[in-house]
VEXTORDO-940574 format. One record per residue (C-alpha): residue in three letters; residue number from 1; x, y, z. Coordinates in steps of 0.05 Angstrom, whole numbers, plus 32768, in hexadecimal, padded with zeros to 4 digits. Layout:
N
["ALA", NUM, [X, Y, Z]];
...
***
This chain:
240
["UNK", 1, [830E, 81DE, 79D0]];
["UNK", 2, [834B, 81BA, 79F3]];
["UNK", 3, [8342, 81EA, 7A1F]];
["UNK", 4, [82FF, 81CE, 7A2D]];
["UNK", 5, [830B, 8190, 7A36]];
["UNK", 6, [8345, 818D, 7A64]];
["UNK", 7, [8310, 81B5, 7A8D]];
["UNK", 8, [82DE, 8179, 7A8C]];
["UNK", 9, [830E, 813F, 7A95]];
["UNK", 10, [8321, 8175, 7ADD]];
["UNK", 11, [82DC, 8174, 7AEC]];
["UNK", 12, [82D4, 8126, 7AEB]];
["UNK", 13, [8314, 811A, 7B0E]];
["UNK", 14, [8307, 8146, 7B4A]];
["UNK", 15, [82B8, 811D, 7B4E]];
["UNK", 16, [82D9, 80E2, 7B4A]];
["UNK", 17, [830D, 80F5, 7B88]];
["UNK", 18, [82D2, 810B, 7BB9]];
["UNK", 19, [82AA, 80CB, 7BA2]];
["UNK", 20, [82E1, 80A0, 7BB5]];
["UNK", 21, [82EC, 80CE, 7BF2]];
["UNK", 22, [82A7, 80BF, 7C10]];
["UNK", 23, [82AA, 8070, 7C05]];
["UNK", 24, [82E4, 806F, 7C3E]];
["UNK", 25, [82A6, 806C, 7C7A]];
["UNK", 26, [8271, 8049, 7C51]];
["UNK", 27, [8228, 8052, 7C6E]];
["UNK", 28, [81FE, 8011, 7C7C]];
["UNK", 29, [81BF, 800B, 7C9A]];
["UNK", 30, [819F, 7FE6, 7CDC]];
["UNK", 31, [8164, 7FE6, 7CE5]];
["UNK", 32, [814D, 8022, 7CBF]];
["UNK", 33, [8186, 8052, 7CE4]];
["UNK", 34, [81BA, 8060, 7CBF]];
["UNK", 35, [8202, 8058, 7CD8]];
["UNK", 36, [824A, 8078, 7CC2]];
["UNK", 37, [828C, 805D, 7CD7]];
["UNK", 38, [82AE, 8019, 7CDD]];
["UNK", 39, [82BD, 801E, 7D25]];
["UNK", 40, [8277, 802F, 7D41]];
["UNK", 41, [826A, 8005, 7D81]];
["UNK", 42, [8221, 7FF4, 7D9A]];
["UNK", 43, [8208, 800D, 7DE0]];
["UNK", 44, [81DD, 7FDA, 7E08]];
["UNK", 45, [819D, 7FEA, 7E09]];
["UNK", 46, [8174, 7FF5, 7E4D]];
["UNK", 47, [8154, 7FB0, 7E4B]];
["UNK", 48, [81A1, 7F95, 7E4E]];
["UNK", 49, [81B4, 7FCA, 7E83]];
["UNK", 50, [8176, 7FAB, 7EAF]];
["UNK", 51, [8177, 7F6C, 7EA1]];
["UNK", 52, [81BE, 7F63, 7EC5]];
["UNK", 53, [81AA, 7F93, 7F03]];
["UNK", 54, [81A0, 7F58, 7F3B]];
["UNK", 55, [8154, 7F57, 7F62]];
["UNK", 56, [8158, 7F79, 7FA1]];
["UNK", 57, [8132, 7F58, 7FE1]];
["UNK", 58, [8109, 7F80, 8016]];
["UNK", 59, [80EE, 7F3C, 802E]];
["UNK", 60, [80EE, 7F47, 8084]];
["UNK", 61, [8106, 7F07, 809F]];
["UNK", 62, [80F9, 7EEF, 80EE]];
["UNK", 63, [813D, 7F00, 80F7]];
["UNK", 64, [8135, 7F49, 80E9]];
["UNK", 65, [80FF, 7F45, 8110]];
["UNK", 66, [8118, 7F2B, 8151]];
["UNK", 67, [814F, 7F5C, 8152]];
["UNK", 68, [8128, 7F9D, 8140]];
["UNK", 69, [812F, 7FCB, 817A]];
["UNK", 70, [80F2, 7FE0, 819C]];
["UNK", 71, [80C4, 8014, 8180]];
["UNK", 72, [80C1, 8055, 81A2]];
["UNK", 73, [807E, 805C, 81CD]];
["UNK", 74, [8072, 809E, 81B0]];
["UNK", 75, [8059, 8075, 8172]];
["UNK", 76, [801C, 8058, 8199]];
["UNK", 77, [7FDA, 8070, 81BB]];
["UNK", 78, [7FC7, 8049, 81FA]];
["UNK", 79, [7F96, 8056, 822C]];
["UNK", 80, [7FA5, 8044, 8277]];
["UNK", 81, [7F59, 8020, 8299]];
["UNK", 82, [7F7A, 8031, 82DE]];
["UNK", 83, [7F79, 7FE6, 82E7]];
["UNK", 84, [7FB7, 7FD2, 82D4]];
["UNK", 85, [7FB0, 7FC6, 8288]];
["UNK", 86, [7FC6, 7FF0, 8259]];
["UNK", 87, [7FAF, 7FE5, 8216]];
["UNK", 88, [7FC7, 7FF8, 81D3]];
["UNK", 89, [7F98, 801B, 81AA]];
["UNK", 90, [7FBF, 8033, 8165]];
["UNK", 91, [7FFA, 8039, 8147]];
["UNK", 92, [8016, 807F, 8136]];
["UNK", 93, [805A, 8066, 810F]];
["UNK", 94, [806F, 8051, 80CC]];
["UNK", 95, [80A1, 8020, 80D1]];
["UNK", 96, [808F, 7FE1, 80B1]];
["UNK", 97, [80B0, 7FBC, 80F1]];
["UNK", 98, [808C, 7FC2, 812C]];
["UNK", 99, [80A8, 7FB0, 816E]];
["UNK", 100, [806F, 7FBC, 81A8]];
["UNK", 101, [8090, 7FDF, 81E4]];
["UNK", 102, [8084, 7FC0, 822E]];
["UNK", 103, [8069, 7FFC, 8249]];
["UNK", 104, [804A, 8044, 8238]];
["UNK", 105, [8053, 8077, 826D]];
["UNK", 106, [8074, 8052, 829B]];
["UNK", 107, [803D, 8016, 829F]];
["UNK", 108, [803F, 7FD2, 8273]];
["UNK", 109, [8016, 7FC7, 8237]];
["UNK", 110, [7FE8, 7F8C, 8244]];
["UNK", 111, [7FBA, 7F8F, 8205]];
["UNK", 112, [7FB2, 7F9B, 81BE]];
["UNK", 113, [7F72, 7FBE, 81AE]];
["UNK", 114, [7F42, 7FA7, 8177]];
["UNK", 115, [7F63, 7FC9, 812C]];
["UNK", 116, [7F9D, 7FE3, 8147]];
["UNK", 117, [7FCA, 7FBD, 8106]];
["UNK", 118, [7F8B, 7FAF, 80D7]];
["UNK", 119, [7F6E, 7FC2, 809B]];
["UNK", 120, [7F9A, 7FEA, 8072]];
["UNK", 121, [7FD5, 7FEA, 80A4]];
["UNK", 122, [801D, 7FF6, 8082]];
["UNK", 123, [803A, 7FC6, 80B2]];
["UNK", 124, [805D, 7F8D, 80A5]];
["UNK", 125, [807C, 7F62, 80E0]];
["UNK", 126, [8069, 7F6E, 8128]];
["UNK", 127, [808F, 7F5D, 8170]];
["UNK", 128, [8060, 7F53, 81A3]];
["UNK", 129, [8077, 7F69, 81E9]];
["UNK", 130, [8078, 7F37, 8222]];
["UNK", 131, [804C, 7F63, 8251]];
["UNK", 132, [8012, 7F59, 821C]];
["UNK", 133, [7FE1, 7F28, 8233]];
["UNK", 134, [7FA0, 7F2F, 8200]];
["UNK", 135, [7FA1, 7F42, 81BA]];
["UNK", 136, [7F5F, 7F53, 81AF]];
["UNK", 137, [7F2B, 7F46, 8179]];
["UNK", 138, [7F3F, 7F5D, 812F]];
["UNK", 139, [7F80, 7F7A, 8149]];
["UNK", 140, [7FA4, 7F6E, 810B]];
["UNK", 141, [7F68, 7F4F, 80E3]];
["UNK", 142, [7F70, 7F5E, 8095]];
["UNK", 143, [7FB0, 7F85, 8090]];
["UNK", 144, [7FC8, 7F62, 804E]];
["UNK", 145, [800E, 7F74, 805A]];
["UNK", 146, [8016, 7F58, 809A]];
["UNK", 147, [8057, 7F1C, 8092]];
["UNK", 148, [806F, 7F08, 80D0]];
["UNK", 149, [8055, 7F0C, 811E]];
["UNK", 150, [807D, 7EFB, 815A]];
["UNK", 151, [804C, 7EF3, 819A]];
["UNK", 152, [8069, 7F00, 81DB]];
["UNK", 153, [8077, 7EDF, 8211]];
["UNK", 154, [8039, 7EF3, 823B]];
["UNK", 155, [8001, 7EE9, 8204]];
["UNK", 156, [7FCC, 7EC1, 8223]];
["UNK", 157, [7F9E, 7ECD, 81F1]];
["UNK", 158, [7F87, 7EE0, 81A6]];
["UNK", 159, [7F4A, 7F01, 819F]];
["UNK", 160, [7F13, 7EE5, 8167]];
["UNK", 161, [7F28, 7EFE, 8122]];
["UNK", 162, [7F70, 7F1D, 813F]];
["UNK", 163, [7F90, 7F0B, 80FC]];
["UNK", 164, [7F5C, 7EFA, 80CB]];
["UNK", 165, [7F64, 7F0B, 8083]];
["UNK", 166, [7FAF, 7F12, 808C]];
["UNK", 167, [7FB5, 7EF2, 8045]];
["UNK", 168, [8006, 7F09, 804C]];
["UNK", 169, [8015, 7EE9, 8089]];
["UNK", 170, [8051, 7EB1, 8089]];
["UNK", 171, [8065, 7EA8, 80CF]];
["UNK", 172, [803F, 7EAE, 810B]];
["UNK", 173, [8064, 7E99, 8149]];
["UNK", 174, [803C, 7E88, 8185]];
["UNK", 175, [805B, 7E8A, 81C9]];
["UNK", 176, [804E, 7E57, 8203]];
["UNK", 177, [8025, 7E74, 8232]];
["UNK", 178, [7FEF, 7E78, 81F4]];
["UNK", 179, [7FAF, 7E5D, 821A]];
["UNK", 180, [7F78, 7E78, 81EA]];
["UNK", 181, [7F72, 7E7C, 819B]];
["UNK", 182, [7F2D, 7E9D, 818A]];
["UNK", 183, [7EF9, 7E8F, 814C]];
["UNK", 184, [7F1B, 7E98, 8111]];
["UNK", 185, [7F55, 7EBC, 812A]];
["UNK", 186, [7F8A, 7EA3, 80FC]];
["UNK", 187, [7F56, 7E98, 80C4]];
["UNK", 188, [7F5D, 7EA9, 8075]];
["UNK", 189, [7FA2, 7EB4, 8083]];
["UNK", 190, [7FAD, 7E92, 803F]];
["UNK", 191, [7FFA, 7E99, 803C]];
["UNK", 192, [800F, 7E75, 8082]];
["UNK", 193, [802B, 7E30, 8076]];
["UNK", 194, [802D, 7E17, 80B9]];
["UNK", 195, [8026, 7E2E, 8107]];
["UNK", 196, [8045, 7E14, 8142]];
["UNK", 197, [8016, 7E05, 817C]];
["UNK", 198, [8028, 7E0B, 81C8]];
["UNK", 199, [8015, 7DDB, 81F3]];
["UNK", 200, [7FF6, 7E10, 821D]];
["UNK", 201, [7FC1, 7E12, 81EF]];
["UNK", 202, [7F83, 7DFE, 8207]];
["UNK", 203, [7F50, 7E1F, 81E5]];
["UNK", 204, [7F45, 7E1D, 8199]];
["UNK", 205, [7F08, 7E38, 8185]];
["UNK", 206, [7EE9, 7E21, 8142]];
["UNK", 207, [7EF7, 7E3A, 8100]];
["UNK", 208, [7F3F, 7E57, 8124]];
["UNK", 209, [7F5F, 7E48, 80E5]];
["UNK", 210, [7F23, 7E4A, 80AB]];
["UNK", 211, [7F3A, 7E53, 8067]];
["UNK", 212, [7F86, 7E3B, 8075]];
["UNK", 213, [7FA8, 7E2E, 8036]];
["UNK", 214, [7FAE, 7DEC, 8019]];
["UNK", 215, [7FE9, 7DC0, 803D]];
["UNK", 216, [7FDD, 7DE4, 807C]];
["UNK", 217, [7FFE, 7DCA, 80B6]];
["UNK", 218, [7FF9, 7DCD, 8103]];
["UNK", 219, [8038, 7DB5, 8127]];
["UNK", 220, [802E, 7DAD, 8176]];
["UNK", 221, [803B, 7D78, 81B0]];
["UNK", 222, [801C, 7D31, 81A3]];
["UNK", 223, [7FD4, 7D2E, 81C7]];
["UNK", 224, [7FD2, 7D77, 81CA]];
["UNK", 225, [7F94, 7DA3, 81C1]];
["UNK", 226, [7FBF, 7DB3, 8186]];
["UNK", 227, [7FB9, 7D74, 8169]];
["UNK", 228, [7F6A, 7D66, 817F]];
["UNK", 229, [7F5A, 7DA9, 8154]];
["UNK", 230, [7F80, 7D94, 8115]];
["UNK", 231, [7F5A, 7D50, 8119]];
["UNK", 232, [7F14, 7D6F, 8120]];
["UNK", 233, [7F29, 7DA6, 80E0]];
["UNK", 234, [7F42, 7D6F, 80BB]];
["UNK", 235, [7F84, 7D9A, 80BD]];
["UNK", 236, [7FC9, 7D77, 80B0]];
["UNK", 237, [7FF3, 7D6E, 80FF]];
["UNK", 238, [803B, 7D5F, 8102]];
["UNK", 239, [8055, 7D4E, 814C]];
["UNK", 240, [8089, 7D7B, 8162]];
***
């Protein structure tokens, strides 16, 4: 019977040990997931990890764009009249910067055919070469990602509709020389804040800027054709 006993009272001492053993690391619970150890750290979650990543910016500035080199004339189809013009008829590339050559095969670009940037165009700022003279009608008309145009030197004129629907557009800069600005040219291009007008300009037709945003304003020489349009569309002027 002693025997017995001193068996038992064993027994419970050896329980009580591993009981006591386990209770060094206690468990506790978060959030339904249990946890052992005292020294456990936390990762950051992903939300953490993204939310101190800093935005990167694609945004192509008129700086860029002035200094882009010239893009290869392998990435356009022209068609030489025999009369000395040249003109451009579609873009082959897929940079998003565009800088028009002065010549193809050895003879100068002089126009920009009707659709060559429109529609569904992937391009995004353009360099117009100083041996273009005419950008044509719809040239770049509704290509929604269209930002920034630089006109050349030698534009005389815009074509109706050349950048209509160009609800992107920020910066159009106009070169003197500019004689002609066709019906609705620069209209619906809801995101341009303001244009400079040449004093070369001569001819505005109507509705040249329809739709412009609210606050729209025309900057040009005082008593400029500039500044009679602006009047007669009941569109803000500021004299350069």
């Amino acid at each position: 019977m002693k025997k017995l006993i001193a068996l038992l009272l064993a027994l419970v001492m050896v329980l009580s040990l591993v009981a006591c053993g386990n209770n060094d690391k206690p468990n506790t619970t978060e959030g339904g997931k249990e946890t052992t150890g005292l020294n456990e750290q936390t990762k950051p979650s992903e939300n953490e990890d993204n939310n101190n990543k800093q935005p990167v910016s694609n945004e192509i500035t008129l700086e860029n764009l002035k200094k882009a080199a010239e893009s290869p004339a392998s990435d356009f189809e022209c068609v030489d009249h025999g009369n000395g013009d040249v003109e451009l008829l579609r873009y082959l590339g897929s940079s998003e910067i565009v800088v028009i050559p002065e010549s193809w095969n050895g003879k100068q670009i002089t126009t920009i055919s009707s659709y060559v940037f429109g529609v569904q165009s992937n391009v995004k700022a353009v360099r117009i070469a100083d041996s273009v003279k005419t950008v044509l009608e719809f040239a770049f008309s509704m290509n929604t990602n269209l930002e920034l145009v630089i006109c050349g030197s030698g534009v005389t004129e815009l074509g109706n509709s050349a950048f209509q629907g160009c609800t992107s557009l920020r910066e159009l800069i106009l070169n003197d020389g500019l004689i002609k600005i066709g019906h609705a040219s620069i209209g619906g291009c809801t995101n341009l804040k303001t244009i400079s007008i040449p004093e070369s300009v001569t001819d505005i037709s109507h509705m040249a800027f329809y739709a412009c945003p609210e606050g729209f304003v025309i900057s040009g020489k005082a008593g400029s054709a500039a500044e009679t349009y602006a009047g007669t569309a009941n569109i803000t002027f500021k004299a350069e």
